[in-house]
PQR file of N, CA, C, O and H, with PARSE charges and radii, in Angstrom:
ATOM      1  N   UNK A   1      60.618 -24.588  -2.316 -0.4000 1.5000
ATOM      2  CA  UNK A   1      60.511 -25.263  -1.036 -0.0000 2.0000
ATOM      3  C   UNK A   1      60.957 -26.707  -1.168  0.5500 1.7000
ATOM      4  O   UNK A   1      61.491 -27.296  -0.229 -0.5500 1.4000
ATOM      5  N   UNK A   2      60.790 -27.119  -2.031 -0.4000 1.5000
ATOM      6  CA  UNK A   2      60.764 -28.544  -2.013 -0.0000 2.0000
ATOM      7  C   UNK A   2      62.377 -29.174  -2.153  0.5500 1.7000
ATOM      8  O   UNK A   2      62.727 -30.204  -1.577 -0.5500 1.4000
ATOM      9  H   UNK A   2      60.356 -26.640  -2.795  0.4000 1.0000
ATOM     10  N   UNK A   3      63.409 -28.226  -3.161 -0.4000 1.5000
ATOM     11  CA  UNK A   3      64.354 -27.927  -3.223 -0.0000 2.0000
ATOM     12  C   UNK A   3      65.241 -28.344  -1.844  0.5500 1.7000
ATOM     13  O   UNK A   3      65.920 -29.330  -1.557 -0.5500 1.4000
ATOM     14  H   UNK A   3      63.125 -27.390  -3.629  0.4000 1.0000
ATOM     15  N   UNK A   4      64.799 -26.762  -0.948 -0.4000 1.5000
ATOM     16  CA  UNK A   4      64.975 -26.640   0.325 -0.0000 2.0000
ATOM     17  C   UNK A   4      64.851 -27.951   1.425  0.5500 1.7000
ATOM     18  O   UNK A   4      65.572 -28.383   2.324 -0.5500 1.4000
ATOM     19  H   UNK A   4      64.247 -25.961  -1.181  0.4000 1.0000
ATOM     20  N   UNK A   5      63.826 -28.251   0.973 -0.4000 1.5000
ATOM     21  CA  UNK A   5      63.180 -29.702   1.453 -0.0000 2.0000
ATOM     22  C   UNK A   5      64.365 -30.905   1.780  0.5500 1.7000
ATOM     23  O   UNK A   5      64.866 -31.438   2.771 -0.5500 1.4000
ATOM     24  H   UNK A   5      63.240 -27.901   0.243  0.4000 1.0000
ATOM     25  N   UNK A   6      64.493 -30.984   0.088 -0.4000 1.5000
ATOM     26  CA  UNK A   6      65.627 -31.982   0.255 -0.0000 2.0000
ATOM     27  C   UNK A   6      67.046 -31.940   0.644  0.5500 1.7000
ATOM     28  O   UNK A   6      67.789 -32.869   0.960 -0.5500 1.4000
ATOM     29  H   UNK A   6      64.086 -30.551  -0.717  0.4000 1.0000
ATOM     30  N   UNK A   7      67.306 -30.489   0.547 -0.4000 1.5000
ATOM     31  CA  UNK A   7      69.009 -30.310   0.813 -0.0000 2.0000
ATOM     32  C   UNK A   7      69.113 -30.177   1.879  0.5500 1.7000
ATOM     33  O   UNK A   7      68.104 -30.145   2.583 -0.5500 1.4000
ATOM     34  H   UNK A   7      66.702 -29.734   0.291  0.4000 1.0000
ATOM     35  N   UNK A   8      70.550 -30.028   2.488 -0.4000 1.5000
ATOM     36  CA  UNK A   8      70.789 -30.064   3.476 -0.0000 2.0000
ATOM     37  C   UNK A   8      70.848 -29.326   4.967  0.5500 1.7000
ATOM     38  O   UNK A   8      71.191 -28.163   4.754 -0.5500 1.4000
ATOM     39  H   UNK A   8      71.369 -30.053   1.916  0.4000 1.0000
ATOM     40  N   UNK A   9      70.676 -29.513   6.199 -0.4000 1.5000
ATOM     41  CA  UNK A   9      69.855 -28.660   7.391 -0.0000 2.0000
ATOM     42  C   UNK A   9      70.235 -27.198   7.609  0.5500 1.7000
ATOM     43  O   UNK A   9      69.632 -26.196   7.993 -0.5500 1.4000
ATOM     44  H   UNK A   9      70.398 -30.458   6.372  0.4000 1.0000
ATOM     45  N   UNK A  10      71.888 -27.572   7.079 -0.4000 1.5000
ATOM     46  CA  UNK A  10      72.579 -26.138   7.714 -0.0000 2.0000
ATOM     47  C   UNK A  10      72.296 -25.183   6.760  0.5500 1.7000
ATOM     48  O   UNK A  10      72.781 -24.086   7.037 -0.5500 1.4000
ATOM     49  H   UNK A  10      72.377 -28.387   6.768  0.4000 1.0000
ATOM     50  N   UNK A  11      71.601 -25.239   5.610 -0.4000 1.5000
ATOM     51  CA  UNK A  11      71.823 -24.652   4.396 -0.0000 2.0000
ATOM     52  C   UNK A  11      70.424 -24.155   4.028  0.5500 1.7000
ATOM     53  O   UNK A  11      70.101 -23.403   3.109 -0.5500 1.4000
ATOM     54  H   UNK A  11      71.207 -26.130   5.384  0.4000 1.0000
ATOM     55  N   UNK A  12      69.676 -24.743   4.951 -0.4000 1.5000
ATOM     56  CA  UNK A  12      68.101 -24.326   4.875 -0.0000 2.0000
ATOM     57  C   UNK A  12      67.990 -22.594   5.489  0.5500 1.7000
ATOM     58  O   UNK A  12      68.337 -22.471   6.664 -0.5500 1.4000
ATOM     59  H   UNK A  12      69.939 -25.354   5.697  0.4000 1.0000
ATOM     60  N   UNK A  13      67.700 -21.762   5.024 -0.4000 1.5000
ATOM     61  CA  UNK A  13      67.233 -20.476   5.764 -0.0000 2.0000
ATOM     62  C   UNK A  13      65.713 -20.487   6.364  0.5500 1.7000
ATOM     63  O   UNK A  13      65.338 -19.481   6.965 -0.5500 1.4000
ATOM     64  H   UNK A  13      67.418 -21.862   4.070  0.4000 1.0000
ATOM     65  N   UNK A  14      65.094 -21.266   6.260 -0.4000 1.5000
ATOM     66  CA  UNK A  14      63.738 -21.292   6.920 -0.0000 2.0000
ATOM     67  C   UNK A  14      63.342 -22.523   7.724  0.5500 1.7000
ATOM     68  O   UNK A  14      63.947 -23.587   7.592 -0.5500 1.4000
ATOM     69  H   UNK A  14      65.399 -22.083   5.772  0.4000 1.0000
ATOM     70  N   UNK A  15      62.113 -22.333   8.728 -0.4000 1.5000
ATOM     71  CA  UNK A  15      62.378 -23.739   9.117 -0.0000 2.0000
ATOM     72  C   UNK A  15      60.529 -23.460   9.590  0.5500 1.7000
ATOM     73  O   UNK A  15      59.938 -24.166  10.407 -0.5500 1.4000
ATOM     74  H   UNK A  15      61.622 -21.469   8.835  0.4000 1.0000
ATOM     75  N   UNK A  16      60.031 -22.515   8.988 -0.4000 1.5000
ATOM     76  CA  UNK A  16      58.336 -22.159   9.197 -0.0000 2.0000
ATOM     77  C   UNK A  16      57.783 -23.593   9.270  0.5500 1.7000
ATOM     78  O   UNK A  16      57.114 -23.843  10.273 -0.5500 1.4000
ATOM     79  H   UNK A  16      60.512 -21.942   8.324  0.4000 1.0000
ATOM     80  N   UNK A  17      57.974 -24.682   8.269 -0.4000 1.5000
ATOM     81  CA  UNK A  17      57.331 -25.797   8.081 -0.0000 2.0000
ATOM     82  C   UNK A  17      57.978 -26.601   8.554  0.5500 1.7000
ATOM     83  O   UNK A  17      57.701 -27.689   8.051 -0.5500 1.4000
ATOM     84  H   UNK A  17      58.518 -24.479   7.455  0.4000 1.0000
ATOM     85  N   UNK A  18      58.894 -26.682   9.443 -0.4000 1.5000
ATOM     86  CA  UNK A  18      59.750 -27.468   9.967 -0.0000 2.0000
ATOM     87  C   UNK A  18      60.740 -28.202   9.444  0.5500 1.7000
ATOM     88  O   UNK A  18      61.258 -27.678   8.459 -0.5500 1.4000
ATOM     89  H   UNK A  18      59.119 -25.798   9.852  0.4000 1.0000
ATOM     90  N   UNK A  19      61.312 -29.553   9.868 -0.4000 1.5000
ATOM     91  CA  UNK A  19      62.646 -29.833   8.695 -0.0000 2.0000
ATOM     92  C   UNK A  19      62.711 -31.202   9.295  0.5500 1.7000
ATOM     93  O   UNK A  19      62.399 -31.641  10.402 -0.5500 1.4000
ATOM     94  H   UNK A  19      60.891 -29.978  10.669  0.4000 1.0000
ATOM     95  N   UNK A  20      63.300 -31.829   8.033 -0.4000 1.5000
ATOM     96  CA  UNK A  20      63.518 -32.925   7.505 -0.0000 2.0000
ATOM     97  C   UNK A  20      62.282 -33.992   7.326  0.5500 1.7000
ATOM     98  O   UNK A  20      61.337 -33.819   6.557 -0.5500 1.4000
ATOM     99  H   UNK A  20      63.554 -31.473   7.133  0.4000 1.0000
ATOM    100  N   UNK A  21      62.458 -35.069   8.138 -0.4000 1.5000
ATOM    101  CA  UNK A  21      61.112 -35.966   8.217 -0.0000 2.0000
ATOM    102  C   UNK A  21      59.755 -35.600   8.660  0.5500 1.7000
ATOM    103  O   UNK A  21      58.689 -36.159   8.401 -0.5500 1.4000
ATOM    104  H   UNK A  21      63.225 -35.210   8.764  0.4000 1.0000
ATOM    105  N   UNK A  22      60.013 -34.469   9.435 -0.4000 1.5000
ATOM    106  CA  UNK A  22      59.172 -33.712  10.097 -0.0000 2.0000
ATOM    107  C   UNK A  22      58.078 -32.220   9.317  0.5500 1.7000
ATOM    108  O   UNK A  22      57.356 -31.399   9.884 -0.5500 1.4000
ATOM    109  H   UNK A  22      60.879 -34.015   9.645  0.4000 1.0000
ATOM    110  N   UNK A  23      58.425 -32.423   7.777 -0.4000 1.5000
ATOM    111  CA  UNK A  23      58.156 -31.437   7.102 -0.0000 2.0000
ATOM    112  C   UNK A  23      56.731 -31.665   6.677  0.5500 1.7000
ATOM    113  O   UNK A  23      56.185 -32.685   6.255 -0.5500 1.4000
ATOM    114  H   UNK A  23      59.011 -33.090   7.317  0.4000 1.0000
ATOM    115  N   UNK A  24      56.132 -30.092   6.960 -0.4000 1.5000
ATOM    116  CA  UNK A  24      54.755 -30.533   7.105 -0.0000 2.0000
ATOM    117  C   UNK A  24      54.298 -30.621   5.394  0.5500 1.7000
ATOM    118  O   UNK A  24      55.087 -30.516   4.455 -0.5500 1.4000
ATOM    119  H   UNK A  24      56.576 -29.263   7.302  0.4000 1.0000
ATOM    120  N   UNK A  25      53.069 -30.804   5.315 -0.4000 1.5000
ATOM    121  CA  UNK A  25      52.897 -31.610   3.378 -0.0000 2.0000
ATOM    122  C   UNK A  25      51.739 -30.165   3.451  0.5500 1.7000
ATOM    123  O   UNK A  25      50.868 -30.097   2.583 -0.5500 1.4000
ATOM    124  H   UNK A  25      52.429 -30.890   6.078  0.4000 1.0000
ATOM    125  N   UNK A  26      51.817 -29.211   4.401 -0.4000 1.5000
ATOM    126  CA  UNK A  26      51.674 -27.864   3.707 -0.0000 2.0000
ATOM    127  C   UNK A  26      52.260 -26.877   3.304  0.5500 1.7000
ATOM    128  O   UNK A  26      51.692 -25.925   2.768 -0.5500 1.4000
ATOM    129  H   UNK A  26      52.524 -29.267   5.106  0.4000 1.0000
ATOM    130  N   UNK A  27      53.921 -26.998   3.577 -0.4000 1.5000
ATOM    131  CA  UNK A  27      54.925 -26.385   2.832 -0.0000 2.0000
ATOM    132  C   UNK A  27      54.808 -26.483   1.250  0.5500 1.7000
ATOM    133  O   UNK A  27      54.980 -25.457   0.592 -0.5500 1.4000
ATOM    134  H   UNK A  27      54.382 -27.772   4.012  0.4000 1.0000
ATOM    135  N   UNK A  28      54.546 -27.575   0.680 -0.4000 1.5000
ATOM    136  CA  UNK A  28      54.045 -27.703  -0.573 -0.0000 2.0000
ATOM    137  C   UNK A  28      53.670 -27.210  -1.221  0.5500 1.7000
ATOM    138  O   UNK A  28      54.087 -26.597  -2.203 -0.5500 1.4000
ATOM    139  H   UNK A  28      54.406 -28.408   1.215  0.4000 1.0000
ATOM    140  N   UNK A  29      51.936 -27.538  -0.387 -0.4000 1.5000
ATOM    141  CA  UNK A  29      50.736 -26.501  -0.891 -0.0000 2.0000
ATOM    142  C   UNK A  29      51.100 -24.758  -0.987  0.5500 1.7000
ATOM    143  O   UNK A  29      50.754 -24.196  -2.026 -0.5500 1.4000
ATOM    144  H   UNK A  29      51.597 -28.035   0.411  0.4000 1.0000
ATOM    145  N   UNK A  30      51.729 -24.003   0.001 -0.4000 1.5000
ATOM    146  CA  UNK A  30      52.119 -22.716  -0.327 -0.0000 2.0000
ATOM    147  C   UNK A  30      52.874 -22.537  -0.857  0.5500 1.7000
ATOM    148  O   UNK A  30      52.994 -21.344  -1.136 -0.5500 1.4000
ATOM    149  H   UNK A  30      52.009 -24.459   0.846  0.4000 1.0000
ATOM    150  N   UNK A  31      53.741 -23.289  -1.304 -0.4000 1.5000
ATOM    151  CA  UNK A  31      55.056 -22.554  -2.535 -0.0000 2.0000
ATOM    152  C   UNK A  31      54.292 -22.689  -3.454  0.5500 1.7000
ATOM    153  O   UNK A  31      54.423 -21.780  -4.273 -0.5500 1.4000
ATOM    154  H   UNK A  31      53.644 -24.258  -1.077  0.4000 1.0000
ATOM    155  N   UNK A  32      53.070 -23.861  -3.867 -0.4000 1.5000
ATOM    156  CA  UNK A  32      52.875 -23.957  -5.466 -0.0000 2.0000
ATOM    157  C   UNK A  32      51.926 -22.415  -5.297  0.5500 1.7000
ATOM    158  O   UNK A  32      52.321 -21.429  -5.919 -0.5500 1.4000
ATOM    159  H   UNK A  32      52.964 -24.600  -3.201  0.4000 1.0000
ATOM    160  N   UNK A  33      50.696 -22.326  -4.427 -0.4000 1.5000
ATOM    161  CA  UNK A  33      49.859 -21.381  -3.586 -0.0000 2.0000
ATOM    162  C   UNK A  33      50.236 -19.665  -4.230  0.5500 1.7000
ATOM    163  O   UNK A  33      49.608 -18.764  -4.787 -0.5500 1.4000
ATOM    164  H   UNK A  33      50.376 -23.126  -3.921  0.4000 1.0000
ATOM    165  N   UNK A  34      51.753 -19.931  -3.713 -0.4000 1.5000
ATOM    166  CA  UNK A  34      52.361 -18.237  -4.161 -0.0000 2.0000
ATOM    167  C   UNK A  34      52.930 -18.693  -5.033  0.5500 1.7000
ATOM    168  O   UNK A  34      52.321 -18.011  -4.209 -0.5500 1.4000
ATOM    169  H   UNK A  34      52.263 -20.663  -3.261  0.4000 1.0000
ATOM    170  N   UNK A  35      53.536 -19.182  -5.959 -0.4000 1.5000
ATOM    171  CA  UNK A  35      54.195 -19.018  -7.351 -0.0000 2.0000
ATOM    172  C   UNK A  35      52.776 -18.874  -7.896  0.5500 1.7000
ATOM    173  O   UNK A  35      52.553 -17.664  -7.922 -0.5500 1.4000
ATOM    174  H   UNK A  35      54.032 -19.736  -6.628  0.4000 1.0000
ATOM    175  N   UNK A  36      51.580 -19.631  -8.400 -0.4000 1.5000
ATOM    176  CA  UNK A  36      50.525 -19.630  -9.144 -0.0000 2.0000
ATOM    177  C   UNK A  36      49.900 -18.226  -8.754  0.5500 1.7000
ATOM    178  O   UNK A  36      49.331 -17.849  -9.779 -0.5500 1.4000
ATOM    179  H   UNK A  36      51.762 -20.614  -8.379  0.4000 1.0000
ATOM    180  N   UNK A  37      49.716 -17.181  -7.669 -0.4000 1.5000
ATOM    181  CA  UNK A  37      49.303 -15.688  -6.927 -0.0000 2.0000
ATOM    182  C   UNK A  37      50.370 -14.943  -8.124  0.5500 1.7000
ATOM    183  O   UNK A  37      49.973 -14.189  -9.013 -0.5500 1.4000
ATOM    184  H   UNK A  37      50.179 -17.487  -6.836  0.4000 1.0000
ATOM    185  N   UNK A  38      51.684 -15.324  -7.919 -0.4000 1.5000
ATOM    186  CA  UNK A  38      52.504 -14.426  -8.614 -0.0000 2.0000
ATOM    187  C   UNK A  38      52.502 -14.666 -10.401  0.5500 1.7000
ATOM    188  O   UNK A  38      52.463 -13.699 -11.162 -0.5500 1.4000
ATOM    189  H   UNK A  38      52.006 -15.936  -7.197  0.4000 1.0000
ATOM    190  N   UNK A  39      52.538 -15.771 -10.782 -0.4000 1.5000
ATOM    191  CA  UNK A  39      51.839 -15.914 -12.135 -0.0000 2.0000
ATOM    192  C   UNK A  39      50.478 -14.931 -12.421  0.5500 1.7000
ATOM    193  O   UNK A  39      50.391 -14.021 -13.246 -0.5500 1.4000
ATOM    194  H   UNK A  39      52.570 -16.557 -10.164  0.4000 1.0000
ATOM    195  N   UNK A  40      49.877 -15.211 -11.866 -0.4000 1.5000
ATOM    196  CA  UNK A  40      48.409 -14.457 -12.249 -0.0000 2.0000
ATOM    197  C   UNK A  40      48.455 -13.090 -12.082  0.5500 1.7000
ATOM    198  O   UNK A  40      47.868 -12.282 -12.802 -0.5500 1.4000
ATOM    199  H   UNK A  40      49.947 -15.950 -11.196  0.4000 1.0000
ATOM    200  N   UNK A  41      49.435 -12.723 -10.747 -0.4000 1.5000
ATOM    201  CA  UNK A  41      49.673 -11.099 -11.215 -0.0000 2.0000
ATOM    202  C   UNK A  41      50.351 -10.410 -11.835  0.5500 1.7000
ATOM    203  O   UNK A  41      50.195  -9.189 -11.842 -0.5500 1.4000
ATOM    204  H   UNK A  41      49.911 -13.379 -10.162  0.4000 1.0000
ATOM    205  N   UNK A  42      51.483 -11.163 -12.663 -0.4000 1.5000
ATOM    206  CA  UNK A  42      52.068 -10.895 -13.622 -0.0000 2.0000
ATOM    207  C   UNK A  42      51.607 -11.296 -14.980  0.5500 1.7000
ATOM    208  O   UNK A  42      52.186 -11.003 -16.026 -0.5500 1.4000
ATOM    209  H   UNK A  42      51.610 -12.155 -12.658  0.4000 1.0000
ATOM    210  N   UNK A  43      50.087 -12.264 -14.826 -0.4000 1.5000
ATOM    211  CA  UNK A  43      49.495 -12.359 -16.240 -0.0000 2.0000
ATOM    212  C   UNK A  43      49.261 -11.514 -16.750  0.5500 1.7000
ATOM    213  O   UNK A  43      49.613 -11.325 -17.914 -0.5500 1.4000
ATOM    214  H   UNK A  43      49.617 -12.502 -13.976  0.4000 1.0000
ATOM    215  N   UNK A  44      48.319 -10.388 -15.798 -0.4000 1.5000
ATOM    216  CA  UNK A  44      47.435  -8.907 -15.700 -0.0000 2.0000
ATOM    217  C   UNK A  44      48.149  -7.865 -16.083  0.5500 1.7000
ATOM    218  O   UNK A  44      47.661  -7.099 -16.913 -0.5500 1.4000
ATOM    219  H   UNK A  44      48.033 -10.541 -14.852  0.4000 1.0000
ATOM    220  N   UNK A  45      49.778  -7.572 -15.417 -0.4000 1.5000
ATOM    221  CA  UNK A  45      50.291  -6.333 -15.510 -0.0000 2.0000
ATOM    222  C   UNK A  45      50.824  -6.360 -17.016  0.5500 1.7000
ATOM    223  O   UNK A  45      51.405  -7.269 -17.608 -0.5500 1.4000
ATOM    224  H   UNK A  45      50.175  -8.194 -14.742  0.4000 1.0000
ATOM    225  N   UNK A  46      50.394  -4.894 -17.523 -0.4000 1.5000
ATOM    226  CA  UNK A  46      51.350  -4.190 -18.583 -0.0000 2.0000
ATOM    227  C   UNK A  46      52.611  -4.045 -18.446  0.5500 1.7000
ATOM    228  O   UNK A  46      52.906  -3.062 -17.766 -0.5500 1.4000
ATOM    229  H   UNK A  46      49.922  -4.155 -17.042  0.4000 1.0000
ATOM    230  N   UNK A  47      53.402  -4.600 -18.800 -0.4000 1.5000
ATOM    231  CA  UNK A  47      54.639  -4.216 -19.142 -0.0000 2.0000
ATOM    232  C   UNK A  47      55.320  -3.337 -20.191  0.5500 1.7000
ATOM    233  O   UNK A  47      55.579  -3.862 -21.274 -0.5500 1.4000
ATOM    234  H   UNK A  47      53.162  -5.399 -19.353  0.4000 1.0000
ATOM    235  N   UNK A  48      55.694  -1.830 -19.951 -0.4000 1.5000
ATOM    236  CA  UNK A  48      55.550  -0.958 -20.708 -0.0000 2.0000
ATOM    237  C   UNK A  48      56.900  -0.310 -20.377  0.5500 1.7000
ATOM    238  O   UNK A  48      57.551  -0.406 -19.337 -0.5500 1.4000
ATOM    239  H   UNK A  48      55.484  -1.404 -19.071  0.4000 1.0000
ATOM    240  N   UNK A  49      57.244   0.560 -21.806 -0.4000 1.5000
ATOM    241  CA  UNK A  49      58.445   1.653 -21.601 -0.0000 2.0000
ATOM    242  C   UNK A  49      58.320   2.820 -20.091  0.5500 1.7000
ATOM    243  O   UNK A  49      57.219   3.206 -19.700 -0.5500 1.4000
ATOM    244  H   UNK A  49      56.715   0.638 -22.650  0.4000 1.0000
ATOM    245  N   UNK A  50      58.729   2.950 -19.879 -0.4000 1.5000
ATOM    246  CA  UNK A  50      59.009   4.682 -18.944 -0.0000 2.0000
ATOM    247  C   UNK A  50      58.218   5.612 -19.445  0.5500 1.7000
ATOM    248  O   UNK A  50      58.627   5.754 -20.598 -0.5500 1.4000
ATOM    249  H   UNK A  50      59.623   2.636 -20.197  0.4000 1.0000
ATOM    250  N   UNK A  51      57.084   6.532 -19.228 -0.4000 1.5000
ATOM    251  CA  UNK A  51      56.242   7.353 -20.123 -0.0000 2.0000
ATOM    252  C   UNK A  51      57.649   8.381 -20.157  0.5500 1.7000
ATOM    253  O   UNK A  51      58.557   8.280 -19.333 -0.5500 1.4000
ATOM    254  H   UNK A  51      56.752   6.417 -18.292  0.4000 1.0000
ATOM    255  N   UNK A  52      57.628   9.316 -21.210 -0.4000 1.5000
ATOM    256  CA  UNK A  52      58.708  10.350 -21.530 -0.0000 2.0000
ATOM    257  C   UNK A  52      58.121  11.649 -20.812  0.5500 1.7000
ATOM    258  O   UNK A  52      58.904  12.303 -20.123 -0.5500 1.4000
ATOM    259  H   UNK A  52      56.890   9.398 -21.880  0.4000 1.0000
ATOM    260  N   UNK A  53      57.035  11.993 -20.907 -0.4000 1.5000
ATOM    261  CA  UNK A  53      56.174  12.604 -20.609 -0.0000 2.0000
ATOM    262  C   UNK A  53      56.083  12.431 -18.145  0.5500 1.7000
ATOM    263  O   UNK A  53      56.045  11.536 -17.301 -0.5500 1.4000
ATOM    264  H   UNK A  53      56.398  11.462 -21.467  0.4000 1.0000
ATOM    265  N   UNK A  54      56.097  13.893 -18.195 -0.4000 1.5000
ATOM    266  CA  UNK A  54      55.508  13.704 -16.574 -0.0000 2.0000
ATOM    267  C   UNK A  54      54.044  13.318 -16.242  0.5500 1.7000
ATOM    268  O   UNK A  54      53.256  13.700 -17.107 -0.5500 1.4000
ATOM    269  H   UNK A  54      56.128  14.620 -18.881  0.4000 1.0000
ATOM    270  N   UNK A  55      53.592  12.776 -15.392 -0.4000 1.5000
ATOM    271  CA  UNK A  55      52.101  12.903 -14.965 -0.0000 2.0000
ATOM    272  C   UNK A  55      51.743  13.978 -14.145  0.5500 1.7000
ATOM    273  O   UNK A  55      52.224  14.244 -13.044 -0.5500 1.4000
ATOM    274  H   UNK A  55      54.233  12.466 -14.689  0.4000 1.0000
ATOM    275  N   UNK A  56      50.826  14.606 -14.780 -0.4000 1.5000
ATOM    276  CA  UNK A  56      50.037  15.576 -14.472 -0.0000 2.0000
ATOM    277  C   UNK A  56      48.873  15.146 -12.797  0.5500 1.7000
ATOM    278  O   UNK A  56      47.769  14.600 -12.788 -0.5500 1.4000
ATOM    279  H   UNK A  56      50.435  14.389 -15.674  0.4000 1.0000
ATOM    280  N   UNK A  57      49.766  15.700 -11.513 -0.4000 1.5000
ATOM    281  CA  UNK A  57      48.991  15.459 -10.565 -0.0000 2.0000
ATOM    282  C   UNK A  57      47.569  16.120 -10.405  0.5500 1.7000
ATOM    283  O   UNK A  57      46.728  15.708  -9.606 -0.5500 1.4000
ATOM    284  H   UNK A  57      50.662  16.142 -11.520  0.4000 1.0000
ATOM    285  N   UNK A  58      47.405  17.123 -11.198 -0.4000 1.5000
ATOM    286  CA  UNK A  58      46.127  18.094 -11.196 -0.0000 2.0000
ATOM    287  C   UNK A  58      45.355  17.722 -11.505  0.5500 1.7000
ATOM    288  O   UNK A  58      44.370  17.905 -10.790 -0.5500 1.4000
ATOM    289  H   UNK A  58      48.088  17.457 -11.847  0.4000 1.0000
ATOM    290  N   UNK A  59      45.193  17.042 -12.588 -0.4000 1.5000
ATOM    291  CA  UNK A  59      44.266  15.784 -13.077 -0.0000 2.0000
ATOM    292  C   UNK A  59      43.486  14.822 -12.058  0.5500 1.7000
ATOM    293  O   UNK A  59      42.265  14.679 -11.985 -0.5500 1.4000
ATOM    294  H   UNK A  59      45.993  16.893 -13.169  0.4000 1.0000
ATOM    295  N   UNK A  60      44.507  14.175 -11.265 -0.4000 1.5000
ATOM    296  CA  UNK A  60      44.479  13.116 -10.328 -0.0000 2.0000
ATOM    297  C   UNK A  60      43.130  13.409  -9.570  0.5500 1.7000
ATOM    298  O   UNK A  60      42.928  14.568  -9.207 -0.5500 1.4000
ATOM    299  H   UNK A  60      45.499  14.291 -11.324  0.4000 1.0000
ATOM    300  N   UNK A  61      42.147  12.386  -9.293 -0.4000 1.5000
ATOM    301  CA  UNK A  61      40.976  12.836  -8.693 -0.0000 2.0000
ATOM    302  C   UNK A  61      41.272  12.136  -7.039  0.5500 1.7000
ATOM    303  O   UNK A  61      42.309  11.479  -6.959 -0.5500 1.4000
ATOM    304  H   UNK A  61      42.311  11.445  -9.588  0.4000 1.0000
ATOM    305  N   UNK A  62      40.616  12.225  -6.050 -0.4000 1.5000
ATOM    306  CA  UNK A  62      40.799  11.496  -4.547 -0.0000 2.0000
ATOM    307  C   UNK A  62      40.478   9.904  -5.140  0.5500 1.7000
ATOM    308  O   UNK A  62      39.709   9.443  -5.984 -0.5500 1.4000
ATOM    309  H   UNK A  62      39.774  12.760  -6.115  0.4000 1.0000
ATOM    310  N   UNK A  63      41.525   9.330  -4.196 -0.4000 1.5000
ATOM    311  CA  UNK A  63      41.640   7.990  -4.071 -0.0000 2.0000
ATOM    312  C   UNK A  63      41.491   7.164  -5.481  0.5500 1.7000
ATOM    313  O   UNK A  63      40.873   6.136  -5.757 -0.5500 1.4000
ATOM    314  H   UNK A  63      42.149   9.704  -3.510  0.4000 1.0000
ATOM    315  N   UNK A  64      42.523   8.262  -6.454 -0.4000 1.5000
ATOM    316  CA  UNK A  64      43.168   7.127  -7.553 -0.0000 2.0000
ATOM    317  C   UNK A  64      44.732   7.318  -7.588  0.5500 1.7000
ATOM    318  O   UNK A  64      45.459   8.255  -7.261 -0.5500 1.4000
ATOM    319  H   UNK A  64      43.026   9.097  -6.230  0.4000 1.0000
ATOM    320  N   UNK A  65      44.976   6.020  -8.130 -0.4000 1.5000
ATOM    321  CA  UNK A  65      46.554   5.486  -8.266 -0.0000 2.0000
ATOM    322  C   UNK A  65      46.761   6.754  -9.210  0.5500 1.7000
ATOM    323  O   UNK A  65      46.027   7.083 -10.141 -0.5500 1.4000
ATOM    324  H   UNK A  65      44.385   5.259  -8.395  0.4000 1.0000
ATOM    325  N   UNK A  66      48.235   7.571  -8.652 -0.4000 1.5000
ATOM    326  CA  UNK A  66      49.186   7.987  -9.839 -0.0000 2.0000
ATOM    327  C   UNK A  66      50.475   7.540  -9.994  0.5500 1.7000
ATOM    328  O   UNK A  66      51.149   7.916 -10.953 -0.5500 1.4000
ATOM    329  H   UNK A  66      48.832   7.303  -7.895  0.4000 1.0000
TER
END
């Protein structure tokens, strides 16, 4: 955002927080807001090969992830 912020009007694709002098100082707060959301959910996830193996839906009990 902040990027966005400074460059130039025609080149902006968003304008949620408005533009130029007029830019609100909570555009800020949500870019850092969601990069730090997306850090933390990529702290958590496993990052793993492709199982070789199929998953067995029979197994699967109501209302779990397969």
């Amino acid at each position: 955002m902040q990027s966005a912020a400074n460059g130039k009007l025609a080149q902006r694709i968003h304008f949620n927080f408005g533009f130029e002098r007029r830019l609100c100082p909570g555009a800020y707060l949500a870019d850092v807001k969601l990069f730090n959301t997306f850090v933390q959910v990529f702290a958590i996830c496993k990052m793993s090969e492709f199982p070789k193996e199929s998953i067995l839906t029979s197994q699967a009990q109501e209302r779990m992830l397969v």
